[in-house]
N, C-alpha and C positions, 0 to 999 in steps of 0.2 A: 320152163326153159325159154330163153332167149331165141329172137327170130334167126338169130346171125350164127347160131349153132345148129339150127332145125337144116337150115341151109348147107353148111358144114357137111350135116350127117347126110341129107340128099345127095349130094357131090361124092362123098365117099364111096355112097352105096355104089353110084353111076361108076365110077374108075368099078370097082370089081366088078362090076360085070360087065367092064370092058368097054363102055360108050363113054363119050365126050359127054360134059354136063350142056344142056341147054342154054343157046346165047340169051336167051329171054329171060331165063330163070338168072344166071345169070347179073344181067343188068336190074332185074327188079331186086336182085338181095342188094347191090351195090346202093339202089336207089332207097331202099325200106332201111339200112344201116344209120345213116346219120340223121332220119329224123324220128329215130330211139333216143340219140345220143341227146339231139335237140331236147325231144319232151323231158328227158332226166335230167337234164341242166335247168330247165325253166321252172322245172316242179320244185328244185333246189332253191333256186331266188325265190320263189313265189313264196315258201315258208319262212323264209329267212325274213322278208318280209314282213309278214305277218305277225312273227315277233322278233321283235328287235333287242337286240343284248342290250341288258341295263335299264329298260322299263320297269315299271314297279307295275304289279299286275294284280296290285289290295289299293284301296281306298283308306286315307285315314282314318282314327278310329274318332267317331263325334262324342264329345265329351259326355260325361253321365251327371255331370252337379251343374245347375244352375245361379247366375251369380242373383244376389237378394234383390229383392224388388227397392225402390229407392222409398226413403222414410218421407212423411208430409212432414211439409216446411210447417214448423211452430208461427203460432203468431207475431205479425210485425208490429204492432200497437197494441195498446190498453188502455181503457175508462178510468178515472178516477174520480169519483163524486164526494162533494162535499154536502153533507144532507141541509134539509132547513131546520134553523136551529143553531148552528155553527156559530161562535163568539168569534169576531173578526176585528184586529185590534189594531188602528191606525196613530199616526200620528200627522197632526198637524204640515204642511208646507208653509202656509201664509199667516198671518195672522190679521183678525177678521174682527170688523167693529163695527157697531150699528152707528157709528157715523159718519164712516167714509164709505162701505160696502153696503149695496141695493141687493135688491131680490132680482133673480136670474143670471146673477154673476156666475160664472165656471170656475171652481177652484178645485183644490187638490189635496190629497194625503199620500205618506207612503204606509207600505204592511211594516207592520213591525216583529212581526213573529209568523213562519209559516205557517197557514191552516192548510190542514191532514185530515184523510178519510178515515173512516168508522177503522181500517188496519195497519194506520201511521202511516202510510203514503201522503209524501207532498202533493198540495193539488195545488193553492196557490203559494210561489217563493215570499218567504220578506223579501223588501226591497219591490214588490209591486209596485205601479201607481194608479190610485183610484182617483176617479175624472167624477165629480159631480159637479150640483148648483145649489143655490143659496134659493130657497123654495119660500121662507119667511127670518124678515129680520125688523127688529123693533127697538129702542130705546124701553125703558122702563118709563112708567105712565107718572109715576111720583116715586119721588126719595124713597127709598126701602123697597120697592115695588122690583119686577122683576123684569128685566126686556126678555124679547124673544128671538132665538138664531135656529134655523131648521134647514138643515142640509139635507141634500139625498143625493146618494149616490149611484150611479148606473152602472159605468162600465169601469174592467178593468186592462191593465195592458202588461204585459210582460215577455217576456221571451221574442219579441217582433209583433207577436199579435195582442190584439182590443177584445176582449168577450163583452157581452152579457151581462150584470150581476145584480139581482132583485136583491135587494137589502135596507131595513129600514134602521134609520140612527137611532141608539139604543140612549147615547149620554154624549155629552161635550164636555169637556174641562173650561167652561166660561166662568165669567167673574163681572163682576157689576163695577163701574167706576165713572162716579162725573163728571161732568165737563168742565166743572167750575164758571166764575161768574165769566158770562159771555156780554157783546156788546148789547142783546136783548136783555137779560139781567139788568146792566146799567141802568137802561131804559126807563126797566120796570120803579127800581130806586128810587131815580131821578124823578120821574112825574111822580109818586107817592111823596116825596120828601115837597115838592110844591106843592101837592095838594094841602100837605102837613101842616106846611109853613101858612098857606091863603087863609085854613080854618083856624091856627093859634091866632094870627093877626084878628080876625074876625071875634074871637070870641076873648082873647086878652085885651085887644085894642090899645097896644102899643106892640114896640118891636120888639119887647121880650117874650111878649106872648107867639109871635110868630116864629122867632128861635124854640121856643119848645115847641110848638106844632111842627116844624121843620125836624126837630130833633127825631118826637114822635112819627112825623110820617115817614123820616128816615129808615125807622124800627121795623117800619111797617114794609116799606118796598122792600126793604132784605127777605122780610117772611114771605111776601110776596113772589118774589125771586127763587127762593129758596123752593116754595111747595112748586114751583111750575117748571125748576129748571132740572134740564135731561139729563139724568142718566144712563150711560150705555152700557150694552153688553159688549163682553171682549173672548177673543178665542186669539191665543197668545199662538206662535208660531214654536210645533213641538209640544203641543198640548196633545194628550190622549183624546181620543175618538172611537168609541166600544161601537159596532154595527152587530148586527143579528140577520142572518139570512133568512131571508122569506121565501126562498124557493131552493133546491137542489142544483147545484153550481159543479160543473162537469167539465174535464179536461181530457182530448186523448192525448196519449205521450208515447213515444216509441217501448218497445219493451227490452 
């Protein structure tokens, strides 16, 4: 029961049995009244408070599948080897004689056909260009005889870049051709045809005999001429050129 009733029924009781209720009692229910009313009002806000309309009063729910782990990145390049042994088939740039080109000259070929690894991957394009030198070069020593041209090649360049490349020349497309009679020839000739002509004089002893000794040493400075004079070797421009790799020739390339 409420204080404000207890109060009430005290007061009541007082009238019937005839006394005035106590000025004390009185003024304390007057004073103990409104601060009921207070605590039940503040008790009212305080929960209201507490929870407030239109809170959500759950947590969302944390998901149960997880997303997949990320895949490793595949590789960005590749090796491609071309083994030792590889027939590598050039052709000529220049064309090359034992007698205007020296030993240690720089000259050049292009590829003519891709070389591929052991799985038909290109490793070097045609259209390469390989960079050597001229290592020995010779005329032929006598008529029929044979000169000599021996290239080697080092490096090659393609794509922007210069590699590497151990390869030893396998064959050349050369050809043997003389010089024909030169101003040494003459030479040769000319002093034989007067020795020719001094010994007919000498041993006909008149001038016919030195018209045939001239005639004969004629005969003679040609043979002369002939067994002494050069022959050269020739490497035409656009001549095949077969290399053989001597070591394992390796390119990385994007994949």
């Amino acid at each position: 029961m409420s204080m404000h009733r207890i109060l009430a029924c005290v007061a009541l009781v007082g009238l019937a049995c005839g006394g005035e209720p106590p000025a004390d009692e009185t003024a304390r229910d007057l004073s103990l009244m409104p601060a009921e009313s207070v605590a039940s009002l503040s008790d009212t806000a305080a929960q209201g408070a507490a929870a407030p309309s239109g809170t959500p009063t759950t947590q969302p729910a944390t998901p149960t599948t997880m997303p997949p782990p990320p895949r490793p990145a595949g590789p960005t390049s590749v090796t491609r080897v071309a083994g030792e042994g590889t027939v590598v088939m050039l052709a000529a740039n220049d064309t090359l004689t034992s007698r205007h080109n020296k030993r240690g000259e720089t000259v050049t070929a292009t590829l003519s056909a891709d070389v591929k690894d052991a799985r038909g991957r290109t490793v070097i394009p045609a259209g390469a260009l390989f960079v050597g030198t001229i290592t020995d070069i010779a005329p032929a020593e006598s008529p029929g005889g044979e000169g000599r041209m021996v290239i080697t090649y080092t490096t090659v360049e393609f794509g922007g870049q210069t590699y590497a490349v151990a390869a030893r020349t396998d064959s050349l497309a050369t050809y043997m051709k003389g010089r024909g009679v030169t101003g040494g020839d003459a030479a040769k000739v000319g002093a034989a045809t007067a020795v020719g002509a001094a010994a007919g004089a000498i041993i006909g002893k008149d001038a016919k005999g030195a018209v045939i000794g001239g005639v004969v040493g004629a005969a003679a400075g040609v043979g002369i001429a002939a067994a002494t004079r050069d022959v050269d070797i020739l490497l035409n421009a656009g001549s095949p050129i077969r290399l053989v790799l001597t070591a394992p020739f390796s390119v990385t390339v994007r994949a």
